[in-house]
N, C-alpha and C positions, 0 to 999 in steps of 0.2 A: 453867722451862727453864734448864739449866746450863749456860752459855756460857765455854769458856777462852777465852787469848788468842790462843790458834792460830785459833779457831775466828774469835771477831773479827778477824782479820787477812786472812785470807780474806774474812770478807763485805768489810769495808774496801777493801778491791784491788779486788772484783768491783765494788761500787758505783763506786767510782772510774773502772771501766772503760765502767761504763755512761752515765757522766756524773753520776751522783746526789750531788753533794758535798756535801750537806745529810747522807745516810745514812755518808758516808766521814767525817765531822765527828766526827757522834756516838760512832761506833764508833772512831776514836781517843782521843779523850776518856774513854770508857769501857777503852780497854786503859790510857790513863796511870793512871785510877784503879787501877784492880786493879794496875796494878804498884806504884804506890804504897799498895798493903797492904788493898785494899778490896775484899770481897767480889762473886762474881759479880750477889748480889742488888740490894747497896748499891748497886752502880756502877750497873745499872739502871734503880733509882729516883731516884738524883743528879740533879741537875738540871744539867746543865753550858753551860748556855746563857748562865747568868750569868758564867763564868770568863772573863775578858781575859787577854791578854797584855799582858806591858809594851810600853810603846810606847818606840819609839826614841829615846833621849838624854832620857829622864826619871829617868835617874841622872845626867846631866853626859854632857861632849864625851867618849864612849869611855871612861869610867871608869867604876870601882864605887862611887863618892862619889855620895851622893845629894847635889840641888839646898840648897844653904844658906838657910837659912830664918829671920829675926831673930827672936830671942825676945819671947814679950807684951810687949809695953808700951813697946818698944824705937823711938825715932823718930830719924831719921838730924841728926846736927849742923846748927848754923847755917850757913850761906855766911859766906865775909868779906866784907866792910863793902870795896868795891874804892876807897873814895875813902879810905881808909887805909892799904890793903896797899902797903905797899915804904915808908912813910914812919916810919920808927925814931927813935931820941933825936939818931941823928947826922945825919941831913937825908936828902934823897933819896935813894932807890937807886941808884945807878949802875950802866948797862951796858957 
């Protein structure tokens, strides 16, 4: 059976009108395939159940930067030593 996307667009709406969002799912999924270059048969047999979307701010706050990630082997510095911080060659710190 040779299905365009006119035709899935149609069932899509109908299902949608019927309440069946499980059947309106598939059938958009299957029009993104074919538009994206995939045959009526491909898109078919696809399995699109697997396909996620990104989830919100798993690139960052509102940007296209993805989350920074430290490279292997990378371990963050030491702390300071506080019972030495502020005391230099010329004596105490002063505030």
């Amino acid at each position: 059976m040779k299905e365009t996307i006119a035709t899935l667009t149609e069932k899509m709406e109908a299902a949608a009108k019927a309440l069946d969002f499980e059947e309106a799912r598939r059938c958009r999924d299957r029009i993104n395939l074919m538009r994206g270059g995939a045959t009526s048969a491909e898109a078919g047999e696809a399995d699109t159940s697997g396909l996620t979307r990104q989830q919100p701010g798993a690139m960052g706050l509102g940007t296209s930067q993805q989350r920074m990630t430290p490279p292997p082997g990378w371990k963050p510095p030491a702390k300071p030593d506080l019972m030495t911080t502020g005391h230099g060659r010329r004596g105490p710190r002063r505030s």
